[in-house]
N, C-alpha and C positions, 0 to 999 in steps of 0.2 A: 268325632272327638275322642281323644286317646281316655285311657282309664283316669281315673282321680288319682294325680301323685301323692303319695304317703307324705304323711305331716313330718315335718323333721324335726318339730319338737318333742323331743322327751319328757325334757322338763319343763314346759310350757310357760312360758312370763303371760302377764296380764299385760296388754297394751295401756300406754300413754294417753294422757290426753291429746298428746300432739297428734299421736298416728291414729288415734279416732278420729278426729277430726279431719285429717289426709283422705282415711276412706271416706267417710261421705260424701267428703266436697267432691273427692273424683266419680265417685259410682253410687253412693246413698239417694241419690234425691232427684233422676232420671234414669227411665227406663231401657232410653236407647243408649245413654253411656252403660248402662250396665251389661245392656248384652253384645255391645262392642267386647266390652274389656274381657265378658264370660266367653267368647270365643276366642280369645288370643292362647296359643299354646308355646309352652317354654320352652323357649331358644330359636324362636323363627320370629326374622325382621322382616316386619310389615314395611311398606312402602303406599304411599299417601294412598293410592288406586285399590291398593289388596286391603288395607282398613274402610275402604266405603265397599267394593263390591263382594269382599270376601266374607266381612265381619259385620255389616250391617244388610245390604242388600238381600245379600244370600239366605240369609237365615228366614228372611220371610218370603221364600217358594216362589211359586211362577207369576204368583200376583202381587208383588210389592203393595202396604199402603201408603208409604212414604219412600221417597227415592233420597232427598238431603246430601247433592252430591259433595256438599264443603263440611257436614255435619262432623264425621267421623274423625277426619283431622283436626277440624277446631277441638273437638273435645279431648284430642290426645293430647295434640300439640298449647294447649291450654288449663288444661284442668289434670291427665295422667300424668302428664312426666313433671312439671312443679310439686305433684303431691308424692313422686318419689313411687309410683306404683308403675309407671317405663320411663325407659332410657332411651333419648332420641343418640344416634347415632349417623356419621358420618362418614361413609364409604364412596362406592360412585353415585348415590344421591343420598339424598336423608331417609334414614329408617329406624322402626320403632320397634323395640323389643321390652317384654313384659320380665320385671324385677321379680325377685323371691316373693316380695312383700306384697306384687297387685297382684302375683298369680294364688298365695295362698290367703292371705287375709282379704285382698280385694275382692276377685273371684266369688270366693266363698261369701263375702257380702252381698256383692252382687245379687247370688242367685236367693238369699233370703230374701232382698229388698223385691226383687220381681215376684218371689212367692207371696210378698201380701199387697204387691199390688195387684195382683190377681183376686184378691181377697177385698178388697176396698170397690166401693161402690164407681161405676163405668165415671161417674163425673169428678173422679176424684186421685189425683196423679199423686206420684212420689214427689213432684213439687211440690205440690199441692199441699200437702202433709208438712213436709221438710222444707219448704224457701228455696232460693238458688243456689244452683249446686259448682257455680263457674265460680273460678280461684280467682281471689282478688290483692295479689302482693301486697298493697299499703292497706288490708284491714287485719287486724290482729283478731277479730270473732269469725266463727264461722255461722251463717244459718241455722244449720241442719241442729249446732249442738244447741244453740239458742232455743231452737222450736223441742226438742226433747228433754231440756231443762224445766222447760214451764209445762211441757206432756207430764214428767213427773210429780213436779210441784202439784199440780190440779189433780192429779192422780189419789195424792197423798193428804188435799183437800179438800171440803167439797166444797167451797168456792173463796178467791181471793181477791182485790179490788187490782187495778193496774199496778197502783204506787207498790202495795206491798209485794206483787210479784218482782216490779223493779227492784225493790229495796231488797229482797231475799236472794235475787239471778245476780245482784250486780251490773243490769241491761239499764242502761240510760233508758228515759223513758220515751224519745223519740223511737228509738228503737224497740221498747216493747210493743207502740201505740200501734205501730207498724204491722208490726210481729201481727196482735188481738185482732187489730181489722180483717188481714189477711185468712186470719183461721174461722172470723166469723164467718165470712164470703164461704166460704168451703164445709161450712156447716159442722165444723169438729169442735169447733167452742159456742158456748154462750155467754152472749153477755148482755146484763142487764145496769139501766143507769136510772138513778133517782134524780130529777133536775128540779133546779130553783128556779126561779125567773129569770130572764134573760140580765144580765148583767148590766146595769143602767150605768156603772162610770166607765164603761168598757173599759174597763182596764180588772184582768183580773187575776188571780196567782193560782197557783197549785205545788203540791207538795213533791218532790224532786226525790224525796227518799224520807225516810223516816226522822222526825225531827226530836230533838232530844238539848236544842240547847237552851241555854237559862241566865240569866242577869240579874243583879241585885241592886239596892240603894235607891227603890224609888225613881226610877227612869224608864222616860217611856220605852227603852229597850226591853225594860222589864215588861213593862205593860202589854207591847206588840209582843214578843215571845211566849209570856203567858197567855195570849190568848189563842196563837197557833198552837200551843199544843192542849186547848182545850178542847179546840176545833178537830184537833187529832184522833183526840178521844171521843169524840163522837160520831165520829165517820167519815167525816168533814176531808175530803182531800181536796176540794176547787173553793173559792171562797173571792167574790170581791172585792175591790180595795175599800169600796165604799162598807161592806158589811164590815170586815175587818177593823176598819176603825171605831164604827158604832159599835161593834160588838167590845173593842176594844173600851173604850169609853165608858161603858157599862159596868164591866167588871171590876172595873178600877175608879168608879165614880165618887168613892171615899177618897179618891187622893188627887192631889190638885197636878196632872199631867199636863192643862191645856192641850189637849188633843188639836181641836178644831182650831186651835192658835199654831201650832206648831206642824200639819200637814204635812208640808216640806222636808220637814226634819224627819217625818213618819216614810215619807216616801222614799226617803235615803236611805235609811233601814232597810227597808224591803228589795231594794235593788241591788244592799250589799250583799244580804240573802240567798238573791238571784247569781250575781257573779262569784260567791261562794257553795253553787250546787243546791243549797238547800233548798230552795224556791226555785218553779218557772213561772212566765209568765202564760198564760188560759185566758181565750174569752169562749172558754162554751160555757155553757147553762149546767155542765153537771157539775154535780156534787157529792155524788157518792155510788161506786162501779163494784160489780158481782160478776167475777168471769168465773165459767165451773165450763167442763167437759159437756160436751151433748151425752146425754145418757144412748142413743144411739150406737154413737162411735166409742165409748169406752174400751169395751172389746178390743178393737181396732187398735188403740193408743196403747193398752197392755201390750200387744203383740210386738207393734213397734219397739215397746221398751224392753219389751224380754230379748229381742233379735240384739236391740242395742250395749244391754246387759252381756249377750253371748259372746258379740264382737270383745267389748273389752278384757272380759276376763278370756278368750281363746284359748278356751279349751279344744283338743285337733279333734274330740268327737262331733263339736259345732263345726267347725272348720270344712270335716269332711263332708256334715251333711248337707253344708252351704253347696258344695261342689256337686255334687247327689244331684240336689234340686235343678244348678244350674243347667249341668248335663241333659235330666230332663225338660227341659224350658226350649233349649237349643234343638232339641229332635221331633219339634213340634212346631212347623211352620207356623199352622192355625194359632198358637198361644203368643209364639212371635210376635204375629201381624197382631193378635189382639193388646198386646203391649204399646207397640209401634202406636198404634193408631191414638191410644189412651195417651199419651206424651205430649202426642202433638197437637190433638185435638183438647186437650186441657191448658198447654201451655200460655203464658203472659200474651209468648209472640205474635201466637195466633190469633188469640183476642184482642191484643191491642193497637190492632193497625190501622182502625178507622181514625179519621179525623175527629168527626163528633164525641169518639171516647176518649181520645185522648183531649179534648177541648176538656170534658166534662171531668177528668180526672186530673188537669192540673187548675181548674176553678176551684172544685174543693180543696186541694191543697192549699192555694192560696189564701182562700177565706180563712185556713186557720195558720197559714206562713205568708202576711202579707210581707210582699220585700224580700223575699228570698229571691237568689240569684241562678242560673242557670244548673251551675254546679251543684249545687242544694238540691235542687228540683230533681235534676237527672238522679243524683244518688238515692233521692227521699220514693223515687216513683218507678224505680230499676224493678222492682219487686213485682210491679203492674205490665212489667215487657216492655216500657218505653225504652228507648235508647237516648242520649245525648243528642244525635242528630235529627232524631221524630221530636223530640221537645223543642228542642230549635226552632225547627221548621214552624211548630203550629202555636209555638209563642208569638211568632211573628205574625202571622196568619190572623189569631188573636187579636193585636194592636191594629190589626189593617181594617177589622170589622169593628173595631170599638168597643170590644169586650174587655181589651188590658190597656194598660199606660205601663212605660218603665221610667226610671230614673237611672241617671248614668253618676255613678259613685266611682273614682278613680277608674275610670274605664272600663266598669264592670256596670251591665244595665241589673235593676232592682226592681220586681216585677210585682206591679197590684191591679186589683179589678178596679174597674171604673165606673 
């Protein structure tokens, strides 16, 4: 590998949010993208063959531990050149050439991200850490920056419940709940939950974001609002409907609401709530969530955020010693394959291809998204390695043992346990 090209900033800008966001998706958040992209040299086009035997095979010596002969393209042809980091091009076949932007900010990422994933524990990938790192045109968030939003947030706290990380990231909370599970599995967060009893009218809400609205004149608007945000103030983010309205009833027992006469009228409220954000609907048991950092991995999630601090402000002395690192990573088959191996053998893919687990990981879904549809499922369980056509497959699989039933809604089937 040639010398480290001289930064050609003098006067250095601080990257975008947009172009953080570019480098990770393409090279932050796996190992093997990244030392594809840390072997690519400027102004030579790759051609689909020379990006798997030159840039990925090669570098791990006489003993491959991973061969992925479609790997190297997919990630180019998917995730590099969308994020602006190469240029596919078209001569006598298609080929790939690395841009200003992925040979000096990517690169240089690169070679930090493999430096601490060499530092992170064998059972514990740049996924792992970061979420998926594959481009997804119709989503406007990325993983990576998701997961080192709430890395700082926690960082900066010692601990915060779901709703208020949602409410402070901006992350709907299907998406944080996502995010928490994932990190719990991987041992870099904890979380603890205070539970009530199981929910007797199954029907039950939780708070969507922080609640702050208020009603006057003696209506039970008034009444239901002032009670949410007493519940607010007491830590109270999940809450029954049935508590809700006894508690409601309660507090307002001086004043003639007819609660228990008017139900309906309460039920309306609460669902306008719901399609106004403030409110979802919950039937678990909790009531009140503690997510804080493993004191373990603290360490680790500083690191991460100091790399990610570097990235932004890019400075050419990070820059270059991204390049440094990278250089050395690539001259070291042995560190290679130890890369390699950590990627694949952590990865979703690889874990999620049995049937029984993927059985067992869209039952739990289910039990808290009954009636979600295919599409739902695939998007909600991507995270876990299933794909669109393995969900398919073992939905049906599912219905043929008697484990699910669907309902067919405008031609779209609606899936619950039986």
């Amino acid at each position: 590998m040639s010398a480290v090209k001289p930064s050609s900033h003098e006067n250095f800008q601080p990257l975008t949010d947009e172009q953080v966001g570019s480098l990770y998706s393409a090279v932050g958040c796996h190992e093997g993208k990244a030392i594809v992209l840390g072997g690519m040299s400027p102004n030579y086009r790759y051609r689909a063959t020379e990006l798997h035997r030159d840039l990925f095979v090669g570098p791990q010596g006489d003993s491959p531990v991973f061969i992925g002969s479609n790997n190297p393209y997919e990630w180019t042809q998917n995730s590099f050149v969308p994020n602006g980091l190469v240029k596919e091009e078209h001569n006598d076949c298609r080929e790939y050439l690395i841009t200003d932007f992925g040979y000096e900010e990517g690169r240089s990422l690169a070679g930090w991200q493999l430096d601490l994933s060499l530092d992170m524990p064998d059972s514990i990938s740049l996924r792992g850490v970061l979420g998926m790192s594959k481009t997804r045109p119709d989503k406007t968030t990325r993983p990576a920056i998701d997961r080192l939003n709430i890395f700082r947030m926690l960082d900066h706290n010692a601990s915060l419940s779901a709703v208020e990380l949602s409410d402070k990231l901006g992350i709907n909370k299907r998406t944080m709940t996502n995010n928490i599970d994932w990190l719990v599995k991987q041992g870099i967060v904890e979380y603890d939950a205070v539970h009530s009893r199981q929910l007797a009218s199954g029907i039950g809400y939780e708070l969507a974001r922080h609640f702050d609205l208020s009603a006057n004149g003696g209506s039970m608007r008034e009444a239901i609002y002032g009670t949410i945000t007493e519940m607010q103030k007491d830590g109270r983010t999940v809450f029954s409907a049935s508590d809700l309205l006894t508690n409601t009833e309660n507090m307002y027992s001086n004043k003639n609401f007819g609660i228990d006469s008017h139900r309906k009228h309460a039920y309306q409220i609460l669902n306008e709530l719901i399609e106004k954000g403030h409110l979802a609907k919950n039937n678990s048991p909790e009531i009140k969530s503690e997510i804080s950092l493993n004191p373990f991995m603290r360490t680790i999630v500083r690191q991460i955020l100091d790399v990610s601090d570097g990235v932004r402000q890019n400075h050419p002395d990070f820059t270059r010693e991204g390049h440094l690192i990278m250089n050395e990573i690539l001259a070291d088959d042995e560190m290679v394959k130890e890369l390699v191996a950590k990627a694949f053998k952590n990865s979703p893919e690889a874990n999620g291809k049995s049937l029984a687990l993927r059985s067992s990981n869209i039952k739990k879904y289910l039990e808290q998204q009954p009636g979600a549809d295919l599409s739902k499922i695939a998007e909600d369980l991507s995270e876990q390695g299933m794909t669109k056509s393995s969900i398919r497959e073992t939905l049906h699989i599912m219905r043929k043992e008697g484990q699910l039933t669907s309902v067919k809604n405008k031609n779209i089937n609606n899936w619950y346990l039986v």
